[in-house]
Each structure stands twice: as structure tokens, then as C-alpha cells.
OpenMM code with the backbone's topology and positions (N, CA, C; nanometers):
from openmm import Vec3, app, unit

residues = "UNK UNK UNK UNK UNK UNK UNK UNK UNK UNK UNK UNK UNK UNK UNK UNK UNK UNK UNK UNK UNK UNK UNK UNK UNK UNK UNK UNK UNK UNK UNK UNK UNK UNK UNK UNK UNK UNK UNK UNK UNK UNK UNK UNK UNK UNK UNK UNK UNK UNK UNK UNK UNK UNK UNK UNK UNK".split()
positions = [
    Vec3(-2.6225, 2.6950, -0.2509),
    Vec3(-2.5461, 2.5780, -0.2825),
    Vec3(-2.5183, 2.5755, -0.4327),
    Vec3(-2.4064, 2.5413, -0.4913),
    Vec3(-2.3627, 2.5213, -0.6069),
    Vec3(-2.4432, 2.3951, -0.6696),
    Vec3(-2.4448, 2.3819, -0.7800),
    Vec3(-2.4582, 2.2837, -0.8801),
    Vec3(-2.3915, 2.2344, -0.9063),
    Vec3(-2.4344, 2.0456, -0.9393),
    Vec3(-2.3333, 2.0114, -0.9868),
    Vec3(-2.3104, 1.9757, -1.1249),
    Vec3(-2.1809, 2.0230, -1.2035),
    Vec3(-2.1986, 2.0033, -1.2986),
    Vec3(-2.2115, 1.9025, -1.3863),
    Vec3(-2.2787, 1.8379, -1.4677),
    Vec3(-2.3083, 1.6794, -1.5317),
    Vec3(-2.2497, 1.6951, -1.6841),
    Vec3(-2.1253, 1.6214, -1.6603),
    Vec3(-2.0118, 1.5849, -1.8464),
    Vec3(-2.1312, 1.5631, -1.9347),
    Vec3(-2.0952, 1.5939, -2.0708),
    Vec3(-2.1993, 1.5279, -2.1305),
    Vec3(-2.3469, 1.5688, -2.1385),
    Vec3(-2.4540, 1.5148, -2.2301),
    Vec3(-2.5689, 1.5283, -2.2288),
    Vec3(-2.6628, 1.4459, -2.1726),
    Vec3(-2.7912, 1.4419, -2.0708),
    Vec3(-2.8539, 1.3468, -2.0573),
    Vec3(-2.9956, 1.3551, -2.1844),
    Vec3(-3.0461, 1.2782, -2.2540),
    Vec3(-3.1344, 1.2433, -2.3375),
    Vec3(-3.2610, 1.2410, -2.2782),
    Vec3(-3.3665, 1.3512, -2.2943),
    Vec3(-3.4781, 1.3722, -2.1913),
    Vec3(-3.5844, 1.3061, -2.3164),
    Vec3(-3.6554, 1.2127, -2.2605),
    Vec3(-3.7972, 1.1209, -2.3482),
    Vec3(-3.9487, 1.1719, -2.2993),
    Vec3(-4.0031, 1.2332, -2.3583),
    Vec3(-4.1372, 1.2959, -2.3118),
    Vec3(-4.2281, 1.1606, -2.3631),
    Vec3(-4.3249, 1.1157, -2.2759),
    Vec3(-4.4238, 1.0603, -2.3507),
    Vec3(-4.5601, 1.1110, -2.3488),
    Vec3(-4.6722, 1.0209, -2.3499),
    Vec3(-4.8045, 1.0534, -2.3086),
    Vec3(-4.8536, 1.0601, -2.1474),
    Vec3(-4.9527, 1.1682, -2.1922),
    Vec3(-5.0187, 1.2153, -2.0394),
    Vec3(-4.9381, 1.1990, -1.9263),
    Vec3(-4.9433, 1.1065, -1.8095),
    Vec3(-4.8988, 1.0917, -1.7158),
    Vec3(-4.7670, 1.1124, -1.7232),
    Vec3(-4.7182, 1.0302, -1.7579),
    Vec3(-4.5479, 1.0737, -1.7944),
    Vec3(-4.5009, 1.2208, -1.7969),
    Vec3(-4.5815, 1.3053, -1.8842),
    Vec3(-4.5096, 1.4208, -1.8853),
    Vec3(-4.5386, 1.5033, -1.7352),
    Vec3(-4.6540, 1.4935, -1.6618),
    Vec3(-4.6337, 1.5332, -1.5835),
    Vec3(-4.5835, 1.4988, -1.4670),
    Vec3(-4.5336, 1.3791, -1.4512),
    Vec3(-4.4492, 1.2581, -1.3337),
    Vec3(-4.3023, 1.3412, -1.3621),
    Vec3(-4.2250, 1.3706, -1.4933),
    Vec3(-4.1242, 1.3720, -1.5465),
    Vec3(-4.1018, 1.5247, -1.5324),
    Vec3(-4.1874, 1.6218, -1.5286),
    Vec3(-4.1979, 1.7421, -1.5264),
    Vec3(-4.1463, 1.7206, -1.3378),
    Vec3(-4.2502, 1.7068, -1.2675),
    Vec3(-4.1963, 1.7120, -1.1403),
    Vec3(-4.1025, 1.6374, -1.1118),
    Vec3(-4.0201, 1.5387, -1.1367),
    Vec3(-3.9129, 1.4996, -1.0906),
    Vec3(-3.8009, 1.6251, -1.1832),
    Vec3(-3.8078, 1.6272, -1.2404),
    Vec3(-3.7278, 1.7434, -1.3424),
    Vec3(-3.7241, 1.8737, -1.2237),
    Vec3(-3.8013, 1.9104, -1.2054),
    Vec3(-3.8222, 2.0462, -1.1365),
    Vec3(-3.7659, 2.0209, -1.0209),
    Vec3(-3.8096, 1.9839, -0.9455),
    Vec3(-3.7994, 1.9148, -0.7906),
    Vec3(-3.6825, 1.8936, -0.7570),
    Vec3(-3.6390, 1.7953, -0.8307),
    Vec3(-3.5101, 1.6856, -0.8175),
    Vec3(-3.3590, 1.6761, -0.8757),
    Vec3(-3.4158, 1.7031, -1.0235),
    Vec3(-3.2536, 1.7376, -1.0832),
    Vec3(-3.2386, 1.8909, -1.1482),
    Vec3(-3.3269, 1.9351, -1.1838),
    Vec3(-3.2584, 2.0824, -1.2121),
    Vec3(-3.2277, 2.2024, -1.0915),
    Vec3(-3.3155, 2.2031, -0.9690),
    Vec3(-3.1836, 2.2582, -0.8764),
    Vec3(-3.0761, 2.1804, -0.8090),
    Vec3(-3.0228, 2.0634, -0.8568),
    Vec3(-2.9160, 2.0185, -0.7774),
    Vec3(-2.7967, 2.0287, -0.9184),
    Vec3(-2.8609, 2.0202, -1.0422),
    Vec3(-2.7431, 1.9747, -1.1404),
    Vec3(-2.7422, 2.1002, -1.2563),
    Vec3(-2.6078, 2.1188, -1.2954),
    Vec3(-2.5873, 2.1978, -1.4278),
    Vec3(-2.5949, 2.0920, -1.5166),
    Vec3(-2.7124, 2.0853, -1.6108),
    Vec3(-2.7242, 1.9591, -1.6741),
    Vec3(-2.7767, 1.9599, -1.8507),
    Vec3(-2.7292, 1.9424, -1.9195),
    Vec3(-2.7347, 1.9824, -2.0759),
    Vec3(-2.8735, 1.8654, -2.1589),
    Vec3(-2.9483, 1.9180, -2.1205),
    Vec3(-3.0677, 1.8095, -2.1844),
    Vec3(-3.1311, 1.8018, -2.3327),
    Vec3(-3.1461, 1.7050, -2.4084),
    Vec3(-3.1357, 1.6994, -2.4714),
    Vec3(-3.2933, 1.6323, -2.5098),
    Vec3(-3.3786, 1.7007, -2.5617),
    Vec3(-3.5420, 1.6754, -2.5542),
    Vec3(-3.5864, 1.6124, -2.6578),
    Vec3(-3.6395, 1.5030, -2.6487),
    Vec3(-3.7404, 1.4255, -2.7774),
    Vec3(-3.8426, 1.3741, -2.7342),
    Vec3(-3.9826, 1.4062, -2.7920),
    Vec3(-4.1389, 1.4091, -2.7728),
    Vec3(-4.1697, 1.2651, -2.7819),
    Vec3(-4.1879, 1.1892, -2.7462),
    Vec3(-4.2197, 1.0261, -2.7703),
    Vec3(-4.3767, 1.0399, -2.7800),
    Vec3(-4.4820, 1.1561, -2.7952),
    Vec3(-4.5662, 1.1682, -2.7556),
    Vec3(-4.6530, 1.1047, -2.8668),
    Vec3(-4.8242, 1.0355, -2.8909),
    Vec3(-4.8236, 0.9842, -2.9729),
    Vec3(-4.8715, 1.1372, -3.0891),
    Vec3(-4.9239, 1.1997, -3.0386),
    Vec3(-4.9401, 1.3258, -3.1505),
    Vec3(-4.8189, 1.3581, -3.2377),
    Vec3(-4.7047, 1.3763, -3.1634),
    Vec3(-4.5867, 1.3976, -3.2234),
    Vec3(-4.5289, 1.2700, -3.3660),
    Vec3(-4.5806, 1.1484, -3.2549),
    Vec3(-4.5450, 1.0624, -3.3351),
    Vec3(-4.6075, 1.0492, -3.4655),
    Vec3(-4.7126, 1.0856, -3.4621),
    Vec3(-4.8689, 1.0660, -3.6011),
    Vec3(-4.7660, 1.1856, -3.6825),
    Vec3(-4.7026, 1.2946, -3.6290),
    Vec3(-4.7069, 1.4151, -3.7014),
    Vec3(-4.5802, 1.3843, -3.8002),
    Vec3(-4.4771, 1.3264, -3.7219),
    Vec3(-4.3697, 1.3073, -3.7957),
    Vec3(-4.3624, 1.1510, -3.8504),
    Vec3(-4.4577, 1.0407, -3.8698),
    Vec3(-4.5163, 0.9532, -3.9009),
    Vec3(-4.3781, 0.8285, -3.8669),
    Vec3(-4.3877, 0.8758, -3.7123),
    Vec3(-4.2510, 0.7664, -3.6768),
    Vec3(-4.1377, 0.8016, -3.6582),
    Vec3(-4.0999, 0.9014, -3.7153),
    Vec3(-3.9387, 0.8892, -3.7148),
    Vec3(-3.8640, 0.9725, -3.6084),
    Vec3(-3.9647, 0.9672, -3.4970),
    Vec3(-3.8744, 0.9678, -3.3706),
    Vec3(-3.8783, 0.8778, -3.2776),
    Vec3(-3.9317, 0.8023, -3.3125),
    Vec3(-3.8888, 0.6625, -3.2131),
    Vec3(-3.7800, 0.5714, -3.2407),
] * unit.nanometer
topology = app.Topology()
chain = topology.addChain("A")
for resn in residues:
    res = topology.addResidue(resn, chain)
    for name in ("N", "CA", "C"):
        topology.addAtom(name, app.Element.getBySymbol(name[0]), res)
């Protein structure tokens, strides 16, 4: 079956623990074999956050 292709970028939000792995399996599972899809990744994680002292939220 083809993919479908998605205009545009969707904005992918990683957070802590649970999340990434809830978000990992819907990711896998659900939209990357159905969609050609241009994602666009930012770590909401709090390590990330301490590292860059905020400035990705």
C-alpha cells in the first residue's frame, strides 16, 4: 500500500519518560507506515531543558 503523503511539516514534542515511549509507539505503529510525513523534532525533555537552560520551551 502506498503512503500518504502529508503537505507541510508536523512538529514532533518529546517529553519525559512515559511520553517518549507512548509517542514512540504510536509513531511506529500508527503514522509512519501509513504517512510520507516530514517531522520536525524538539526534546521537551527536562534534561534537555536544564542543558539548554529553557530555551526550548
Amino acid at each position: 500500500m502506498a503512503k500518504i503523503k502529508v503537505e507541510g511539516t508536523v512538529v514532533e514534542l518529546d517529553g519525559d519518560e512515559m511520553t517518549r515511549i507512548m509517542w514512540q509507539f504510536i509513531k511506529d505503529s500508527l503514522i509512519l507506515p501509513y504517512l510520507d510525513v516530514n517531522l520536525e523534532y524538539y526534546d521537551l525533555g527536562m534534561e534537555n531543558r536544564d542543558a539548554t537552560d529553557d530555551q526550548v520551551t
